[in-house]
C-alpha positions as CSV (number, residue, x, y, z in Angstrom):
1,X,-56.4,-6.0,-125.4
2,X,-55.2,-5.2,-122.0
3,X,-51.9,-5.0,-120.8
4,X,-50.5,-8.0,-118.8
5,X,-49.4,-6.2,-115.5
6,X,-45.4,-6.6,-114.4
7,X,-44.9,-7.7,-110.9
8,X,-42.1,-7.4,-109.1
9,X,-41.9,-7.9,-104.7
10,X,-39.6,-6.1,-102.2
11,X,-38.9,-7.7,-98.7
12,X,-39.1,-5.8,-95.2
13,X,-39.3,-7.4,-91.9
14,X,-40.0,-11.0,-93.6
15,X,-42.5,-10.2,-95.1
16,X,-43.0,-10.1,-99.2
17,X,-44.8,-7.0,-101.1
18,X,-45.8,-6.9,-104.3
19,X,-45.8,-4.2,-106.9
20,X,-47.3,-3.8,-110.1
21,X,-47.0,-1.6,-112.9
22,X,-48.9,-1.9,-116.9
23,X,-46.7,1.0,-118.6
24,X,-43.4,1.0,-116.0
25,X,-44.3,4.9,-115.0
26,X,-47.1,4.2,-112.7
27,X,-46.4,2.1,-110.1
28,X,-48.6,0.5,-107.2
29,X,-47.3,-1.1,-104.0
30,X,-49.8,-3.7,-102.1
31,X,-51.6,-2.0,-99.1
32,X,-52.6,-5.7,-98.7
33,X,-49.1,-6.9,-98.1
34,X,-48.1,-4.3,-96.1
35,X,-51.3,-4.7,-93.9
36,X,-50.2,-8.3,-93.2
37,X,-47.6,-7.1,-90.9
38,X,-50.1,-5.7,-88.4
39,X,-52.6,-8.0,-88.9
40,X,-53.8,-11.5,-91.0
41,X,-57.2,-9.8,-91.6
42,X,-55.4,-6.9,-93.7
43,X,-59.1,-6.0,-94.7
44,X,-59.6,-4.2,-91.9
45,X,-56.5,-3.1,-91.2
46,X,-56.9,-0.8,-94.2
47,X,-60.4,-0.1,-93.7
48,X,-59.2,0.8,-90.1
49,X,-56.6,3.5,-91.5
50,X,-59.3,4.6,-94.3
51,X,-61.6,6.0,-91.1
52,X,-59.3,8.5,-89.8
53,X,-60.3,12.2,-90.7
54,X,-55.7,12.2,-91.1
55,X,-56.1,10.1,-94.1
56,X,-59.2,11.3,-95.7
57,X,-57.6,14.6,-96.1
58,X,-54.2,13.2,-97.1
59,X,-55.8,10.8,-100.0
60,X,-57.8,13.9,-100.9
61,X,-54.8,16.0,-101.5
62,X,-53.0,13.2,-103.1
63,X,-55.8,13.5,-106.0
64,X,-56.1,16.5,-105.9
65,X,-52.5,17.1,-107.1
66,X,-52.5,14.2,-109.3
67,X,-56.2,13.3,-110.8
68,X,-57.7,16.3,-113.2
69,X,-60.9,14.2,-112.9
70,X,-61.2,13.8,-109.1
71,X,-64.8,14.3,-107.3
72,X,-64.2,17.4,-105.2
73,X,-67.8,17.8,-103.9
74,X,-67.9,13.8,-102.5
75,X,-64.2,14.4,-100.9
76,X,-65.8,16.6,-99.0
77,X,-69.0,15.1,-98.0
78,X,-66.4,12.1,-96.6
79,X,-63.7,14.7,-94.8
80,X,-66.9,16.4,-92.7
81,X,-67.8,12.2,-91.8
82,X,-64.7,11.2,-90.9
83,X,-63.5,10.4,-88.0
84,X,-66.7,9.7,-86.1
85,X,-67.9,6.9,-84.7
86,X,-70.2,6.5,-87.5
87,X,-68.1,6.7,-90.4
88,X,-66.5,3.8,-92.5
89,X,-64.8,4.1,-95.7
90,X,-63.1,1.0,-98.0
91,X,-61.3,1.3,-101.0
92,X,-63.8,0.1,-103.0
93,X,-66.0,3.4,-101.9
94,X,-63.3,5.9,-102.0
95,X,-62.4,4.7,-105.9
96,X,-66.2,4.2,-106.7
97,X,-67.4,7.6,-104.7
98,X,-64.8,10.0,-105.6
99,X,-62.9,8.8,-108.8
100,X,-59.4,8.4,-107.2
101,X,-56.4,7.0,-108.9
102,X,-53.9,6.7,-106.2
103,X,-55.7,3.9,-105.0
104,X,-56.9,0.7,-106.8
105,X,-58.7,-2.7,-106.0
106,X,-57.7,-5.7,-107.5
107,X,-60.0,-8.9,-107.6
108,X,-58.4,-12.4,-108.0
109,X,-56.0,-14.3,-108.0
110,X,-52.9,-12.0,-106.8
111,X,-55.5,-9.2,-106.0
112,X,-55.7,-6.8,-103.0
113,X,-55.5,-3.3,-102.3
114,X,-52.7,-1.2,-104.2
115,X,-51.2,1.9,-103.9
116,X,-48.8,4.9,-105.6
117,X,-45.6,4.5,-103.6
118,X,-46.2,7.8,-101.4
119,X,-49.6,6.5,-100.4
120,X,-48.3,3.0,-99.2
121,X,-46.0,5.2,-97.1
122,X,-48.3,6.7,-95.7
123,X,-50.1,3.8,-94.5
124,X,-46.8,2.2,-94.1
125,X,-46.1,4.6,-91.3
126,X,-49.3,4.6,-89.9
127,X,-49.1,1.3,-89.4
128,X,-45.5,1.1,-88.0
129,X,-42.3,3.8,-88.2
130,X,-39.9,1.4,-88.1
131,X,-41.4,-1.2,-90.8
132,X,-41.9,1.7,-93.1
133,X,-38.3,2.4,-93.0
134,X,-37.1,-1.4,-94.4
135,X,-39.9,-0.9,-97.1
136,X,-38.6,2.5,-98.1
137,X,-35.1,0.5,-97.8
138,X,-35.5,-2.6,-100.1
139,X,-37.8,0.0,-102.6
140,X,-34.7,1.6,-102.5
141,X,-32.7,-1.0,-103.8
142,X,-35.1,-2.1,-106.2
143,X,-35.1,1.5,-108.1
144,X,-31.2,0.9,-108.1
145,X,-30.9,-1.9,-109.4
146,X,-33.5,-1.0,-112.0
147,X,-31.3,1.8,-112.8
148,X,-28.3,-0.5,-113.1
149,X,-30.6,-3.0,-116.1
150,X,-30.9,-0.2,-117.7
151,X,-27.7,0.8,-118.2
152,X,-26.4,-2.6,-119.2
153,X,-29.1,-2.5,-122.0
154,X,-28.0,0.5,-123.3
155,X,-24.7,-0.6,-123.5
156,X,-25.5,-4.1,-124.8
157,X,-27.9,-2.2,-127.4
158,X,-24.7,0.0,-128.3
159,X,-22.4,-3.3,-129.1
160,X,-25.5,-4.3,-131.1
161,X,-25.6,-1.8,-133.0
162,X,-21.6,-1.5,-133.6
163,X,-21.9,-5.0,-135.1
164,X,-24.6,-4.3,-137.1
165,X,-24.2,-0.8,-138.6
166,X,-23.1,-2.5,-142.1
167,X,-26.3,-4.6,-141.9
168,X,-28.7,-2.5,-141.4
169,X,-27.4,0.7,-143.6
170,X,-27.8,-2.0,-146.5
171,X,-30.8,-3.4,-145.8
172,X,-32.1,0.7,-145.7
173,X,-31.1,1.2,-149.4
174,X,-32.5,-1.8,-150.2
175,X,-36.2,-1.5,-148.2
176,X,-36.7,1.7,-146.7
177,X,-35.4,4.6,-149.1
178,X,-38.5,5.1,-151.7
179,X,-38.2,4.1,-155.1
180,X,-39.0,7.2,-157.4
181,X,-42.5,6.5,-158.6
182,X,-43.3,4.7,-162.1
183,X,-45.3,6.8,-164.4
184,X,-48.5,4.9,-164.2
185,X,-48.1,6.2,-160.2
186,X,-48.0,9.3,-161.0
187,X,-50.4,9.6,-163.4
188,X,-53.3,7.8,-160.7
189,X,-56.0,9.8,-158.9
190,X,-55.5,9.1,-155.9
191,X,-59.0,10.6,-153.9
192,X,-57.7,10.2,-150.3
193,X,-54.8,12.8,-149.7
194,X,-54.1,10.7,-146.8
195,X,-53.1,7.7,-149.9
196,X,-51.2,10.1,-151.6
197,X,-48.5,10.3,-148.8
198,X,-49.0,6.7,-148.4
199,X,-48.1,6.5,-152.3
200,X,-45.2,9.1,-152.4
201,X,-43.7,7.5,-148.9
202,X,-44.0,3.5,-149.2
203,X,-45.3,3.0,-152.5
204,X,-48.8,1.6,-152.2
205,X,-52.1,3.2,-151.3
206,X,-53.8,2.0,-148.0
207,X,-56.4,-0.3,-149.7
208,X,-53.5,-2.4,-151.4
209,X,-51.5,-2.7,-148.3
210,X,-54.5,-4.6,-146.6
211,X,-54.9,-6.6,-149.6
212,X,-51.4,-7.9,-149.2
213,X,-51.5,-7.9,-145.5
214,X,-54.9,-9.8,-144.5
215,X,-53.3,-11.3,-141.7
216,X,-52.0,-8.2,-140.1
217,X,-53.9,-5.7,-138.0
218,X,-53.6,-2.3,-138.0
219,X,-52.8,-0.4,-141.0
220,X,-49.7,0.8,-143.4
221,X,-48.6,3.5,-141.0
222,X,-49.0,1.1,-138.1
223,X,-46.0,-0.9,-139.8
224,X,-43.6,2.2,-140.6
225,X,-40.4,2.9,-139.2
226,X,-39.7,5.7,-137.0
227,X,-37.5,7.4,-139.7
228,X,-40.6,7.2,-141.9
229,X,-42.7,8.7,-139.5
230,X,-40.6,11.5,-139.0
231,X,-40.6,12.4,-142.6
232,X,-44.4,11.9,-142.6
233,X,-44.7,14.6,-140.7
234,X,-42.6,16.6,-142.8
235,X,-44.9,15.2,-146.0
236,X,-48.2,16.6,-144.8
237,X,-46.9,19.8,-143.7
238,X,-45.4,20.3,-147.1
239,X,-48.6,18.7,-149.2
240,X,-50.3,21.4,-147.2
241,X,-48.5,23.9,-148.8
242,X,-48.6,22.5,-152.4
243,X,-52.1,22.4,-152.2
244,X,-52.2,26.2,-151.2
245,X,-49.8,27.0,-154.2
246,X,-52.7,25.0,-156.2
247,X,-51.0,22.3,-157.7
248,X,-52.2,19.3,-159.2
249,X,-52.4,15.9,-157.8
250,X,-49.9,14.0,-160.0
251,X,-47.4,17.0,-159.3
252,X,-47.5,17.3,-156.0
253,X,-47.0,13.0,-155.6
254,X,-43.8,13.6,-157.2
255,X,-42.8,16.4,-155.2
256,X,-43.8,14.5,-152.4
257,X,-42.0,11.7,-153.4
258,X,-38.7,13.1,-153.8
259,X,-38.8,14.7,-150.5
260,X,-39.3,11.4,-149.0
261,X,-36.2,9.7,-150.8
262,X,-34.4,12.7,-149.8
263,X,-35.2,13.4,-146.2
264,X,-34.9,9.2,-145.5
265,X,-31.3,9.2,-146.8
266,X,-30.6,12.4,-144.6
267,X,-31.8,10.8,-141.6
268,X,-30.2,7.8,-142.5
269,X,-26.8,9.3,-142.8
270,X,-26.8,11.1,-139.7
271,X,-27.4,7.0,-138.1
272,X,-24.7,6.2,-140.0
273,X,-22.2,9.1,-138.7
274,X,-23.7,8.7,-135.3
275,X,-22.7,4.8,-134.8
276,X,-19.3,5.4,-136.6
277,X,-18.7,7.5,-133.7
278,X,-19.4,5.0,-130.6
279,X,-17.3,2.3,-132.9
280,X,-14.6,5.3,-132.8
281,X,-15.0,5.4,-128.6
């Protein structure tokens, strides 16, 4: 399922652009919006700045630097064109013709033409010196105050976790350490190695954790903790090596087993000394 895009809008010269971003890294600034300032048929305003020979070489060294998959050969079929009466370019062409990133079309409701930040600057200051300057100025602001949420989540996540310590080192013992494995574990063939770590680290093979999880998607390892992962990691490595030394199934669950209880309390201890020490500051 696709990510639902986060909008946010900065303000410059009374006018409101948007910016949208699916994974907070990547983030696109409407060329649409900023076209509005020149123009009410932004359209051509950007179709306008997409004819100079200027911007065709400036988009094509943007993707270059920044798209492993960009069409070299069709960049520069379009940066001989440009520039002549004859030419026209639209984003839709540019993204279709050449594979770019830095720019993207967006159909619907909210839709437009959107940008990496450096690009909408670009055009920005094509369009006028002085309005690029207030966007820069309010994207400015934006960043910092970004910067600023941040911060007061990590300290609100830090009280959290002073409060809770007790909590949650209990509720460890009681759900995510291991239990060491009965004997009629141990003494199962288990076909899949990928089940054996399953067995040794939560207990149950793959097949019975659908079973009791029907209304879940995913799978076992979907649902694990990050501490558990961790020590996964350390599992296979070391069921690699068992299996070199040539030991048996049944003896290398065990092994496997006990490294899991063992590694999980480590890990959990160092949480434990590590939160003792913020409640200490």
């Amino acid at each position: 399922m696709a990510k639902k895009p986060i909008k946010e809008t900065i303000h410059a010269k009374g006018l409101v652009i948007s910016i949208y971003t699916e994974d907070f890294q990547n983030e696109f600034i409407s060329l649409t919006d900023i076209a509005r300032y020149k123009s009410d048929e932004p359209k051509d305003v950007i179709k306008n700045w997409m004819r100079s020979k200027d911007t065709i070489e400036f988009l094509g060294l943007w993707e270059q630097l920044h798209n492993d998959v960009f069409k070299g050969v069709e960049f520069d079929s379009f940066r001989k064109q440009a520039g002549s009466n004859a030419f026209t370019m639209s984003p839709q062409k540019w993204i279709e013709n050449t594979n770019a990133i830095g720019i993207v079309s967006k159909s619907g409701r909210n839709g437009g033409t959107f940008a990496y930040s450096d690009i909408a600057f670009e055009f920005a200051s094509w369009i006028s010196a002085e309005f690029k300057l207030y966007i820069i100025k309010d994207y400015k602001r934006l960043k910092s105050d970004e910067s600023s949420k941040l911060s007061l989540g990590w300290n609100l996540n830090r009280e959290i976790s002073k409060l809770n310590y007790r909590i949650h080192t209990d509720a460890i013992k009681k759900n995510l350490i291991p239990a060491e494995l009965k004997p009629f574990q141990i003494s199962m063939t288990y076909a899949n190695e990928a089940d054996v770590l399953n067995v040794a680290l939560f207990g149950i093979t793959s097949k019975q954790w659908r079973n009791e999880n029907a209304d879940k998607s995913g799978n076992i390892r979907d649902y694990a903790t990050l501490n558990q992962l961790l020590v996964l990691a350390n599992m296979e490595s070391y069921n690699a090596i068992l299996i070199e030394q040539g030991k048996l199934q049944p003896e290398r669950l065990q092994l496997l087993n006990k490294l899991a209880i063992r590694q999980l309390k480590a890990i959990e201890k160092i949480g434990i000394d590590t939160i003792k020490k913020l409640e200490e500051k």
